[in-house]
C-alpha positions as CSV (number, residue, x, y, z in Angstrom):
1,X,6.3,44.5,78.4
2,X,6.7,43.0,75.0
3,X,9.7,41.3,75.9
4,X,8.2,40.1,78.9
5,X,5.4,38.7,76.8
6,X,7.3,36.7,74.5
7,X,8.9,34.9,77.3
8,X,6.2,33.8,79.1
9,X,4.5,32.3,75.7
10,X,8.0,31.1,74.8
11,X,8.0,29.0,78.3
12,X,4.6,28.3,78.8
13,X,4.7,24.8,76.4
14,X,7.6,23.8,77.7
15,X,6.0,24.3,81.5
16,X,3.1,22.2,80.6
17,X,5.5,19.5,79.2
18,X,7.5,19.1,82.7
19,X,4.9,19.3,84.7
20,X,1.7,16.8,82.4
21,X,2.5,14.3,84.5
22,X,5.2,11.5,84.8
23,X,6.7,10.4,81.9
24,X,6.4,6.3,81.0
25,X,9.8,5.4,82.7
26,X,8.6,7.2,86.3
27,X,5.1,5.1,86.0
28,X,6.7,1.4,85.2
29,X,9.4,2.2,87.6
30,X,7.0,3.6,90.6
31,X,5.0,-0.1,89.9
32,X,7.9,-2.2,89.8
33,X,9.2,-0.8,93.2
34,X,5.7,-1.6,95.0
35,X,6.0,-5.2,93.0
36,X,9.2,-5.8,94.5
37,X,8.2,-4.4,98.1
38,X,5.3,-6.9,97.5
39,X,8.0,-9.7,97.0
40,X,10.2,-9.0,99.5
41,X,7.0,-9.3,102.4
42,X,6.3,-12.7,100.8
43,X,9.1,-14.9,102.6
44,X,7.8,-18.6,100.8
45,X,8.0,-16.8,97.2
46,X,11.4,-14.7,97.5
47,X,12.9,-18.0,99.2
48,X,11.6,-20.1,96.1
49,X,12.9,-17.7,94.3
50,X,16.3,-17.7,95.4
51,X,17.0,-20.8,96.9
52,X,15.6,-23.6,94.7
53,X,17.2,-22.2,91.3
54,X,20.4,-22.0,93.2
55,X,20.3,-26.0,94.7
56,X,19.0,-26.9,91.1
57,X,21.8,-25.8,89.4
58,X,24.3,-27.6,91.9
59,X,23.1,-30.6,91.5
60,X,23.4,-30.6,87.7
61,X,27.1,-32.0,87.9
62,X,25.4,-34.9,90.3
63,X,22.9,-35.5,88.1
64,X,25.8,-36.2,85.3
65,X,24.4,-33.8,82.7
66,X,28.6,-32.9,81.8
67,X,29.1,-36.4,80.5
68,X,28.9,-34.9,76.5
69,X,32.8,-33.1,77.4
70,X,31.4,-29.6,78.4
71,X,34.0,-27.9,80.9
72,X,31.9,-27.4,84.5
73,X,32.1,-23.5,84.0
74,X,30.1,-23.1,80.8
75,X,27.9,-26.4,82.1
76,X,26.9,-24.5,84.9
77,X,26.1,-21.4,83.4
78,X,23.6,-22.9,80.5
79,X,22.1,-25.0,83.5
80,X,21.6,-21.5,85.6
81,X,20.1,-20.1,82.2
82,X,17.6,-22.7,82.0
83,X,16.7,-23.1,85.4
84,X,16.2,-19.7,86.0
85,X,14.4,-19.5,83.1
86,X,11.5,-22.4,83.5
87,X,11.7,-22.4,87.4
88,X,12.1,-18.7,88.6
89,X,10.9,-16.2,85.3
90,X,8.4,-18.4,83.7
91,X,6.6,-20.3,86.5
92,X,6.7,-17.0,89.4
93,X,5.4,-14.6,86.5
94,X,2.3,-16.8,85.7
95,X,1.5,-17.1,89.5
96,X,2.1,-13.3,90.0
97,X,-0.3,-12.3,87.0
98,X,-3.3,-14.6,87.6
99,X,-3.1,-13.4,91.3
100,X,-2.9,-9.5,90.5
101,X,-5.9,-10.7,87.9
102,X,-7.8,-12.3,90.4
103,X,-7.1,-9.4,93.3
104,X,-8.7,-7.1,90.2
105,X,-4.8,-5.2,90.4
106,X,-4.7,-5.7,86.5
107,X,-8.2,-4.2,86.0
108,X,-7.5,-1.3,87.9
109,X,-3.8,-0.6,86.7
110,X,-5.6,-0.4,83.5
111,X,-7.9,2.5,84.0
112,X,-5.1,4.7,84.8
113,X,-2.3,6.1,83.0
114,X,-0.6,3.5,82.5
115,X,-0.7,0.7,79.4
116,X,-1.1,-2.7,79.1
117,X,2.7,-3.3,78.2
118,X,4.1,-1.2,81.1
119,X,1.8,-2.8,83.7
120,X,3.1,-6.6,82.8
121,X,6.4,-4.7,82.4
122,X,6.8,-3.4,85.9
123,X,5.1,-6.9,87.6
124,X,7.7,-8.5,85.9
125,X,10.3,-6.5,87.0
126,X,11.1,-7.5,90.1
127,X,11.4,-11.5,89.1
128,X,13.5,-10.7,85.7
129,X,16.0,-8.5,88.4
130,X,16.0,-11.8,90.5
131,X,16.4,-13.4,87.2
132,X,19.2,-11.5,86.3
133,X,20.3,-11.7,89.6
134,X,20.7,-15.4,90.1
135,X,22.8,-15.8,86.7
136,X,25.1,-12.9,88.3
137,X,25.7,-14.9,91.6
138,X,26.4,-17.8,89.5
139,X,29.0,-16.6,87.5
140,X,30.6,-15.4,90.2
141,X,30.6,-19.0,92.3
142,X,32.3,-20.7,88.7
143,X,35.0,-17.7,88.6
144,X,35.8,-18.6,92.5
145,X,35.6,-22.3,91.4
146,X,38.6,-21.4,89.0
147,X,36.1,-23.0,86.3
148,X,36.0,-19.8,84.5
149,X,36.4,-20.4,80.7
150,X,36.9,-17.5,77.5
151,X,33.5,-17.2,75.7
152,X,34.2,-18.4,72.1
153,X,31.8,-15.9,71.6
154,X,30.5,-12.9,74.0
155,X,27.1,-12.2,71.8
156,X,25.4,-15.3,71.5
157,X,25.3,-16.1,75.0
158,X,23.6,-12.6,75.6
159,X,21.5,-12.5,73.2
160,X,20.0,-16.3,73.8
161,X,19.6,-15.0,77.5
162,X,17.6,-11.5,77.0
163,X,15.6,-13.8,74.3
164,X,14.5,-16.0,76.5
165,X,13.7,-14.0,79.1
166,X,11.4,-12.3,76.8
167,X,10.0,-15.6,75.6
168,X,8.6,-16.7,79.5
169,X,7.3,-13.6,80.0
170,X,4.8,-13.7,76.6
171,X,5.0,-17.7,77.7
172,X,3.6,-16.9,81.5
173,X,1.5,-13.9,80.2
174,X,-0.1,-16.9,77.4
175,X,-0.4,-19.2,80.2
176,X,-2.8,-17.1,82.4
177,X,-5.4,-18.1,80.3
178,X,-6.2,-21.3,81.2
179,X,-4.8,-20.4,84.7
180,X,-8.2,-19.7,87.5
181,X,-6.0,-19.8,90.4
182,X,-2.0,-18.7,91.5
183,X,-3.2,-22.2,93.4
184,X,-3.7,-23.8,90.0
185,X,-0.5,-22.6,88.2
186,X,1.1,-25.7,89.9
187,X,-0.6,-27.9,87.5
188,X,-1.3,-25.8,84.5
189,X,2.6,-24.7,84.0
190,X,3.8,-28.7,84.4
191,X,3.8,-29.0,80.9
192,X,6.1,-26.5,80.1
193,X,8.3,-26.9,83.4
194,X,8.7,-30.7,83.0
195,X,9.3,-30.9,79.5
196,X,11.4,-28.4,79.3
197,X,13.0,-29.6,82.3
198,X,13.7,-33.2,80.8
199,X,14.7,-32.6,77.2
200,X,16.1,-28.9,76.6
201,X,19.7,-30.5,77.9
202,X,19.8,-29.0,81.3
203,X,19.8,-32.6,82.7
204,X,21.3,-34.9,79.9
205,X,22.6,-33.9,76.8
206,X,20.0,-33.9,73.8
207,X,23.1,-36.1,71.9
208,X,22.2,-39.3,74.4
209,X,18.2,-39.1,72.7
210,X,17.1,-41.0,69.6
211,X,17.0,-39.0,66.5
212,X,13.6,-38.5,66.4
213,X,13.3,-37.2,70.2
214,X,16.1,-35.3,69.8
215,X,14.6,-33.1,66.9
216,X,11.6,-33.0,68.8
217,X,13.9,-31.4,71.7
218,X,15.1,-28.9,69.6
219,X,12.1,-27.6,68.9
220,X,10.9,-26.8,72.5
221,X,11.4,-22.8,73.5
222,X,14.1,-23.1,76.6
223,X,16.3,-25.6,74.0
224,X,17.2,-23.1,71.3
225,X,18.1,-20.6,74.6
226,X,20.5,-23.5,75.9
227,X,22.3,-24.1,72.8
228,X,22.9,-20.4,71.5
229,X,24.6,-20.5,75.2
230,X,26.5,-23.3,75.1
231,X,27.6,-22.3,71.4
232,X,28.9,-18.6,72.9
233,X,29.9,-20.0,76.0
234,X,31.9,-23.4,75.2
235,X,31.7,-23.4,71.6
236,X,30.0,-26.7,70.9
237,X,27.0,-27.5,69.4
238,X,23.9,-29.7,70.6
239,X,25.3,-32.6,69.4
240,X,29.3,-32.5,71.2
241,X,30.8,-30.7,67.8
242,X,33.2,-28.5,68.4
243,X,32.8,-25.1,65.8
244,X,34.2,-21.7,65.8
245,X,34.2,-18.8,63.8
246,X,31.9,-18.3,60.7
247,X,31.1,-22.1,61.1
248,X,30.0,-21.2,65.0
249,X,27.6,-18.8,63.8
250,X,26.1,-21.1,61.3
251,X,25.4,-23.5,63.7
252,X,23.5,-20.6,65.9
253,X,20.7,-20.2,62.6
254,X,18.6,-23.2,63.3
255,X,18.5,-22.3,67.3
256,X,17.9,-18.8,66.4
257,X,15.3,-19.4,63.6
258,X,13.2,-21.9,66.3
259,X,13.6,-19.2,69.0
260,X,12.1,-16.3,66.8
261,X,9.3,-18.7,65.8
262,X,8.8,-19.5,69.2
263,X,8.9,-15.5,70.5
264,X,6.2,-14.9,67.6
265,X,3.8,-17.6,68.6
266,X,3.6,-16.8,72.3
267,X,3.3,-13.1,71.7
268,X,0.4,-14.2,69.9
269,X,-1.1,-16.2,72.1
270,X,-0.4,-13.5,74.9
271,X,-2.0,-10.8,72.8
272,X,-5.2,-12.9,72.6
273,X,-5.2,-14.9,75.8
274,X,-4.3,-12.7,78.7
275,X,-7.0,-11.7,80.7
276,X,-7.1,-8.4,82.8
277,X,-10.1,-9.2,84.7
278,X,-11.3,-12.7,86.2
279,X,-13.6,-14.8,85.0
280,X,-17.0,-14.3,86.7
């Protein structure tokens, strides 16, 4: 009887642990798979989604963005990067979180078990796995192209890509504020989308600008992402130089510096902007 005893207060606890419910990985995951179901029913979005990122990106050797001497591999793969970034993470993640705002799916995810960061979390996830996705399919097109090149470095390219990703979603989460409608998000995210677009160097290399416009360039959020990929990837820097070792990772501290600035200043702005319930 004693012995019996002690088991069944030894096991007790650890009963009450497996079975108080699902941990924080079950609860983002369960979301994220009725996110993506969601997606997948929406033909217009998951075609956007796909499609136009995809013809984007081909026609940036049309558009004569390789002019500054970048090989076609690592030209297309910075150009993927920052397409995917502004066209598919950013703008579908302000469009998906105004209309869960709006369809009062944010409220109500709140008063559950889960928190505020696993609900935008699992929205997200199905567009960052798209995300991910997209920069997959194009490596894989530039390795059948035979325009597969040796990183200079493996790190910088990986780490300007999970940045940046991080950066639209606290960008799109920011954005929601002055967002009423998914409708709306067409106008309110032009800002970001076409500048970004125009003078991070996805379409012409930031070298062709005048000096002041090309500091201002610099400073935008997707730039410092294209440039820390370009410096892993092909081992030049914004303005055509050609750096490696120790002098390769000097050149990636200013990109770096305005990218942390950048990541700080829209988790701000998310932290304080974002909205879980609409505006009545």
């Amino acid at each position: 009887m004693t012995a019996a005893t002690t088991t069944t207060t030894t096991t007790t606890p650890a009963t009450a642990t497996a079975t108080g419910g699902p941990s924080r990985w079950s609860r983002v995951r369960s979301l994220a798979a009725a996110e993506t179901r969601l997606l997948l029913r929406n033909r217009t979005a998951l075609v956007n989604s796909v499609v136009l990122p995809l013809l984007l990106v081909a026609a940036v050797p049309v558009l004569g963005a390789g002019e500054d001497g970048v090989a076609l591999g690592p030209l297309l793969l910075q150009a993927a990067v920052g397409i995917t970034l502004i066209y598919l993470t950013y703008y579908n993640l302000v469009t998906t979180y105004v209309a869960r705002r709006e369809d009062l799916v944010l409220q109500r995810m709140r008063t559950g078990e889960l928190t505020g960061t696993e609900v935008l979390a699992a929205t997200a996830a199905p567009t960052l796995l798209i995300t991910v996705g997209q920069l997959a399919v194009v490596a894989v097109g530039v390795l059948a192209l035979g325009e597969w090149t040796a990183p200079a470095d493996v790190v910088l390219p990986v780490v300007g890509v999970l940045a940046g990703i991080l950066l639209m979603v606290l960008l799109a989460a920011a954005s929601t504020s002055f967002t009423r409608t998914p409708e709306s998000a067409q106008i309110t995210t032009l800002p970001i989308v076409l500048v970004n677009t125009a003078l991070s160097g996805l379409l012409y290399p930031i070298s062709v600008f005048p000096d002041w416009l090309a500091t201002v360039a610099r400073l935008l959020p997707v730039t410092p992402v294209i440039e820390l990929v370009q410096l892993g990837l092909a081992g030049t820097t914004w303005d055509g130089e050609t750096v490696s070792g120790g002098d390769l990772w000097a050149a990636a501290l200013q990109p770096a510096a305005v990218l942390a600035v950048w990541l700080v200043v829209a988790g701000v702005a998310a932290a304080r902007g974002f909205r879980w319930a609409p505006r009545r």
